[in-house]
C-alpha positions in Angstrom: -3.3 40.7 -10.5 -2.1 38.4 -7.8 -4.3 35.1 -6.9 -6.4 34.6 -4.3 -6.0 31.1 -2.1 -9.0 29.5 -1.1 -8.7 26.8 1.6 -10.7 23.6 2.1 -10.8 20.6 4.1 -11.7 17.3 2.7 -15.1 16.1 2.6 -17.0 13.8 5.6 -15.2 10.8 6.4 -16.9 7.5 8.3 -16.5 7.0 11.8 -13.0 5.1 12.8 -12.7 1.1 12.3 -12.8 -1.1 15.6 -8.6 -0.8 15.1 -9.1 3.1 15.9 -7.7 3.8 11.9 -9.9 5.9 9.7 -11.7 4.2 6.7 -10.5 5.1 3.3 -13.0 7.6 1.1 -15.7 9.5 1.6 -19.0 9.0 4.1 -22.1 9.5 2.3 -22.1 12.9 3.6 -18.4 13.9 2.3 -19.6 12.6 -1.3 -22.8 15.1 -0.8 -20.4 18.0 0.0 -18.0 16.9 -3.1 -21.0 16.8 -5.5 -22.5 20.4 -4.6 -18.5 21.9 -4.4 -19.4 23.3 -8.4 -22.0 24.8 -6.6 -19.7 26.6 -4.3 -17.0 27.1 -6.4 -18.1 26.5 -10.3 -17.9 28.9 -13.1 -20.6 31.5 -12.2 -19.8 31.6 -8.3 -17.0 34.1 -8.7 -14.5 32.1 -6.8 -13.0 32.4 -10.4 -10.6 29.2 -9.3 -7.9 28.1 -12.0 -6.0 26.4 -10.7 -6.7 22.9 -7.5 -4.1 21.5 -5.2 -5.3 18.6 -3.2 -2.8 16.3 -1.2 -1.3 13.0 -3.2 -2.9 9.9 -2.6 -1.4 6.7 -1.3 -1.5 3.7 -3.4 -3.0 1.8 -1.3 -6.3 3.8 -1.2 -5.4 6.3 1.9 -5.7 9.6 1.7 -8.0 10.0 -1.4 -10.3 12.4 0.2 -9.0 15.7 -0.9 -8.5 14.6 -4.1 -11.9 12.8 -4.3 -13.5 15.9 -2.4 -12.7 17.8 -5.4 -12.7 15.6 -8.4 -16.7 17.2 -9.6 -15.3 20.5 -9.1 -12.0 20.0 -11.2 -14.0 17.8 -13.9 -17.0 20.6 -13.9 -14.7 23.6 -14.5 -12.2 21.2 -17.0 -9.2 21.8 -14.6 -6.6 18.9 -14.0 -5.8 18.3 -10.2 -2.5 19.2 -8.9 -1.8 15.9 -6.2 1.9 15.8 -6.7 2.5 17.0 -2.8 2.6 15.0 0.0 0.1 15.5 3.0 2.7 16.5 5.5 4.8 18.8 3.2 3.3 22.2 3.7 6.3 24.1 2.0 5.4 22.4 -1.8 1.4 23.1 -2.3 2.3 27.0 -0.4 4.9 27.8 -3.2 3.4 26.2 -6.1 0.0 28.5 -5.0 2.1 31.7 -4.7 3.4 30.6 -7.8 0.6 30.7 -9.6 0.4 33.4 -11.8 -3.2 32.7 -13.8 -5.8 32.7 -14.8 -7.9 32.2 -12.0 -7.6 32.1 -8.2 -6.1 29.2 -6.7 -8.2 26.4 -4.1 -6.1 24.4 -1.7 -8.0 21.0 -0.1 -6.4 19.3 2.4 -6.7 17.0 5.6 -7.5 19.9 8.1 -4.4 19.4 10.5 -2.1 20.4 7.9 -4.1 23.5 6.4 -2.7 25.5 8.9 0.9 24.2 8.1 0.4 25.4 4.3 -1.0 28.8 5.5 2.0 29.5 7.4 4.5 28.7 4.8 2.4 30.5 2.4 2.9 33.1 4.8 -0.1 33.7 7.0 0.7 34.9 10.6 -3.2 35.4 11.9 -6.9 35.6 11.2 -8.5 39.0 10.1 -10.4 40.7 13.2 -13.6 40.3 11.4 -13.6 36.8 10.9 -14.8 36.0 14.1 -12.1 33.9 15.0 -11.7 34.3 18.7 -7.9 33.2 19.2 -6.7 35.1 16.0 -3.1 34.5 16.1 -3.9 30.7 16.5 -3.7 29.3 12.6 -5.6 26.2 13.0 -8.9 24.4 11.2 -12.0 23.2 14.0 -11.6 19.4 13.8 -15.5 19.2 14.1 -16.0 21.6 10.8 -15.8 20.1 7.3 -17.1 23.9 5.6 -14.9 26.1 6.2 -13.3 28.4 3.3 -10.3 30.4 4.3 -10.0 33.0 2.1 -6.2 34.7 1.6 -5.3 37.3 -0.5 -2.3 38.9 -1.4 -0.4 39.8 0.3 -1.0 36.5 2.1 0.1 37.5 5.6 -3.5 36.4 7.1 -6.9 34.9 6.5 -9.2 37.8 5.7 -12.2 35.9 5.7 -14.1 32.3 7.1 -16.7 31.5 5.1 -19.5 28.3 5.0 -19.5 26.3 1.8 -23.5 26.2 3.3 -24.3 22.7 1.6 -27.7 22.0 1.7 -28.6 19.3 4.6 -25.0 19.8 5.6 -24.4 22.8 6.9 -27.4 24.4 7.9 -26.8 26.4 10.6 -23.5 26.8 11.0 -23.5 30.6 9.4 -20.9 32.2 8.3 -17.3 32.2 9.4 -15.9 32.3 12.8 -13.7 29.3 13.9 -16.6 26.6 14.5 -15.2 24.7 17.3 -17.1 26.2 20.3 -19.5 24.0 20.7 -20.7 25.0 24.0 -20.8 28.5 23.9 -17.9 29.0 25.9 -15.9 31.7 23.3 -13.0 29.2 23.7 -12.0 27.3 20.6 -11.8 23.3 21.1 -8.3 21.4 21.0 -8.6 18.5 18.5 -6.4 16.1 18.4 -5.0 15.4 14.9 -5.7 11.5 13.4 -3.0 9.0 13.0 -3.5 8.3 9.4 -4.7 11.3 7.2 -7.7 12.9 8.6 
């Protein structure tokens, strides 16, 4: 039975520096969301994951989050962390999840301007109609959401579902699904601009 890819942004990140770059690591808040992801995702959630992609690190300490996002979850379910991939090449972590033949499904986290990158080259064209997503054949990932699980099944030509990680103290409120960037009500998703460094 084929996979199915579970999408993720990193957790919570601190506001920008007085430069305008983004500080390196988790906020407070993104190390709450890491630590309750084997909650979300662990053995008896039915996620059933087997197998993590998260984007490589730099060695200077820039873009860790993913990987440090789901460093509990990896270490909690005794699964390595496949980082080899850049953050900007959506082509490698899309083929090596369609690759992945087992056992297990397979969770993708990522700085959220490239999720929708990797969907595409894994082949996704659209949202599901009952997501809730109100531009559907816009792939793209709310810039003020950090909670949002795209779930895609074979045979990954769209995001059938949107699902909350609903974190405790993080995400009350927010529900289930639907794209999370209208934030006044209007039905019109937000444009976000995507940050310089990695997210």
């Amino acid at each position: 039975m084929a996979p199915v890819i579970y999408m993720i942004r990193h957790g919570e990140k601190d506001p920008k520096l007085p430069d305008g770059k983004d500080p390196d690591g988790l906020s407070a808040q993104g190390v709450q969301r890491s630590q309750y992801l084997p909650h979300v995702f662990g053995k008896d959630s039915g996620y059933d994951i087997g197998y993590i992609l998260a984007e490589h690190p730099k060695g200077d300490g820039g873009r860790e989050r993913p990987c440090d996002t789901v460093k509990p979850l990896a270490a909690s379910l005794g699964l390595a962390i496949d980082d080899r991939f850049d953050r900007d090449d959506n082509v490698g972590p899309a083929n090596a999840a369609r690759a992945w033949s087992g056992p297990g499904n397979v969770l993708i986290c990522w700085e959220h301007g490239q999720l929708a990158g990797i969907a595409e080259a894994i082949g996704v064209k659209k949202f599901a109609k009952g997501t809730g997503v109100k531009d559907r054949d816009e792939i793209k990932y709310p810039g003020d959401r950090f909670d949002l699980i795209w779930v895609v099944p074979e045979p990954y030509d769209e995001i059938t579902e949107v699902r909350s990680e609903d974190v405790p103290g993080l995400d009350d409120g927010h529900g289930k699904g639907g794209d999370g960037g209208d934030d006044d009500g209007d039905g019109k998703q937000k444009k976000h601009k995507k940050h310089d460094d990695d997210d």
